[in-house]
N, C-alpha and C positions, 0 to 999 in steps of 0.2 A: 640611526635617527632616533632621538628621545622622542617619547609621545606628548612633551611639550611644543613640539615644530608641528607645524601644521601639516598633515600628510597629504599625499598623492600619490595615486596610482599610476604604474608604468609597467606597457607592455614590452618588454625586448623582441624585437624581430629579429634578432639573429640566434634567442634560445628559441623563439615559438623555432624557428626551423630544424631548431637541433631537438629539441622537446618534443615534436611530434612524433617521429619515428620511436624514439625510445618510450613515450606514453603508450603505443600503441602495442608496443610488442611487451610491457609490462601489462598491462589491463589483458593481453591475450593469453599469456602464455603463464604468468604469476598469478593472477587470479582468476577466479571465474565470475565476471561480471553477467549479469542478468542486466538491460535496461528496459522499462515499464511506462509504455505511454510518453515517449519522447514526443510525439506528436501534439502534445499539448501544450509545449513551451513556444512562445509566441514568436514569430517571424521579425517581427519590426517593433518598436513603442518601447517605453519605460518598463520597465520588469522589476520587482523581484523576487529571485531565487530563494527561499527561504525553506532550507533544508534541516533536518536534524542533525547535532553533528557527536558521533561517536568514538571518530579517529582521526590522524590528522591527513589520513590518506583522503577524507573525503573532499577535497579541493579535486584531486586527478577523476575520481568519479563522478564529481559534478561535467567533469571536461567529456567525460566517457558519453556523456550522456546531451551531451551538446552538438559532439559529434554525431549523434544518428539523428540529432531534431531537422526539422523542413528545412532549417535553415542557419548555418554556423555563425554563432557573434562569441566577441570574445570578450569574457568576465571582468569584472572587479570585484574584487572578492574584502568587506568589511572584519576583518578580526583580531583577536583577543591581541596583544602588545607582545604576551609571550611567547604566540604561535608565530611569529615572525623575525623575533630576534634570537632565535636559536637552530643552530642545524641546519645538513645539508639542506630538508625541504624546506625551512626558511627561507634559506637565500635562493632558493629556486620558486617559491608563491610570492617574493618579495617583487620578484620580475616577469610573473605572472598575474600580473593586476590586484595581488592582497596589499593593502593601507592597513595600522593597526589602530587599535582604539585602546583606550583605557576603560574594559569595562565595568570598572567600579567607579569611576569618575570621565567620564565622557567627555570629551574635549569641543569646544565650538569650530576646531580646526576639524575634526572628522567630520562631524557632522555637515558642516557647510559641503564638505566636497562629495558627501553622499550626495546630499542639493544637486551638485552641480553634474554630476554624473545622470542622476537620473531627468534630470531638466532638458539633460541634452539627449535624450531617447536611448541610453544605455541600459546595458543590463548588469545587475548588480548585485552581489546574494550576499547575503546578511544571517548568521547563523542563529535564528530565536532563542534558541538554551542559553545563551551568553556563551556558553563553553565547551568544553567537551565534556560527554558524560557516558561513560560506556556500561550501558545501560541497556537490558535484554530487550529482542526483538518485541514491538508495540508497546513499548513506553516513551515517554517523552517528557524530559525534566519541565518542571514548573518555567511557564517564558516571562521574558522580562517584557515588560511595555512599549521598549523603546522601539519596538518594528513597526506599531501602530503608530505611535506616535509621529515617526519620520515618514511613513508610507502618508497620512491624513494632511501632515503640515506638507509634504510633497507636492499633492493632489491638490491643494488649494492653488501651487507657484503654478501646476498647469491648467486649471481653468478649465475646458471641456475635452482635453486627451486624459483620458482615462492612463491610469496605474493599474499595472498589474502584479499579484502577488501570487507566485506559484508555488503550495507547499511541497516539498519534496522529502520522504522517505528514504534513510538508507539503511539499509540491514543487511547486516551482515553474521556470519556462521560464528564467527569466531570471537570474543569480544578485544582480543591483541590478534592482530594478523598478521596471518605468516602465507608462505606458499600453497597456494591449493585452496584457501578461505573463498568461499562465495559471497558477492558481494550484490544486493540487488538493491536498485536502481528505480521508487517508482515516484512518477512526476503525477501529481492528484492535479483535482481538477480545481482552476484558478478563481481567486478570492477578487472581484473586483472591488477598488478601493472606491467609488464613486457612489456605491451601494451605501456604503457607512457616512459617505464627507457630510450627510443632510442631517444627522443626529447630534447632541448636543456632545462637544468636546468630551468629555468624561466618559460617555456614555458610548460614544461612536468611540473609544481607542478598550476598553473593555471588550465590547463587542468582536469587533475582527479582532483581538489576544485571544478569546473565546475560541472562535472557529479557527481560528488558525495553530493555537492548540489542539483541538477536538482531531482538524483532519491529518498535525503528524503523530499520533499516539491515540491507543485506545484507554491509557490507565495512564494517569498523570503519577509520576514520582518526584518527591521534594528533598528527597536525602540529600545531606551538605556532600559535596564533591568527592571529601575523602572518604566519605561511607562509603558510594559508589564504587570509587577505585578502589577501596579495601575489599568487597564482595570481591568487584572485578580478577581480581590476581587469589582469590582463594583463600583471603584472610580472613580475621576478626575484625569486621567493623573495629575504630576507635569510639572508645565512651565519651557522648556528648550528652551532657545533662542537661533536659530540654529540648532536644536536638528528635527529629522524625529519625523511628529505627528504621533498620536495611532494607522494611519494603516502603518507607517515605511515611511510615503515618506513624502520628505521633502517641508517645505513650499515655494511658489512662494515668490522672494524677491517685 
């Protein structure tokens, strides 16, 4: 599917059946997942999941963690264009409820069908980094606005049922994962968007970017992607002139 057609989410009921067993005995047996406060992801209502994302394993961890909450719903999961037209776990989150977006030019076809997803009391996660960024335990790349923004204009289409916005933590041992990496799993405590809808447009989507920054990282890093991944694998940063060095802050002139 080009990210020109308007996209939708689709869940396969005959992989969720084949899917399960085998998620279960990877998440047990390949790694060792910790999960943290599944208890706080919400039973019923509009949700979203709004996790950091530092690999593309993190869609089966979100599931990991779904699995122990009060109460099992199954995802749709909004991401990057890339992350879903390549590779085995492509064609397997394509049919696990991920739609992709163009995150450098946002389509009014995605957007409408976040709309309609969460309009209809689903649950939804939306990765705030835009991307991936494998980035050491308690940092979290600079976010883009457009979480607030959809979360605020959401919350208007529902009127008095509250949105909910659950930041979720992932960290992990290893920043490439292999066998034996520990992966944990913590669900913070939820951002209600109802709080913000009273403040003025600009102000109110600022605001929840703020805290919902604040609760997945304790040090914001702005390094462009390749930096990131260059540390990542043990390289030399590439020279970007102008550009925040490899710990995100920018050089004195």
């Amino acid at each position: 599917m080009s990210v020109a057609e308007v996209p939708k989410s689709y869940v396969s009921p005959w992989l969720i059946r084949f899917f399960w067993p085998i998620h279960w005995a990877v998440m047990k047996f390949h790694f060792k997942v910790r999960i943290h406060h599944a208890d706080r992801l919400p039973s019923r209502g509009p949700v979203i999941l709004a996790p950091t994302h530092r690999t593309r394993w993190d869609t089966l961890m979100l599931y990991e963690a779904i699995r122990k909450a009060p109460r099992f719903r199954m995802l749709r999961f909004l991401t990057s264009h890339n992350e879903v037209a390549r590779g085995v776990q492509g064609w397997f989150v394509r049919r696990l409820g991920a739609f992709p977006i163009n995150t450098d030019r946002p389509t009014p076809g995605a957007l409408k069908h976040c709309r309609e997803i969460l309009q209809s009391g689903h649950a939804l996660v939306i990765f705030p980094e835009g991307n991936i960024y494998r980035l050491p335990p308690g940092e979290v790349h600079t976010l883009k606005p457009g979480t607030a923004w959809l979360s605020l204009l959401v919350q208007r289409d529902l009127g008095d049922d509250p949105l909910t916005i659950v930041p979720i933590r992932l960290t992990y041992s290893d920043r490439f994962l292999a066998r034996g990496s520990t992966a944990d799993v913590e669900v913070l405590p939820p951002l209600l968007v109802p709080d913000y809808a009273g403040r003025p447009r600009k102000e109110a989507i600022a605001a929840l970017t703020a805290d919902l920054q604040a609760a997945l990282g304790d040090r914001v890093n702005d390094a462009p992607r390749p930096v990131v991944d260059a540390i990542a694998r043990g390289e030399a940063p590439p020279s970007m002139a102008g550009s925040p060095g490899p710990d995100g802050r920018h050089d004195a002139a």
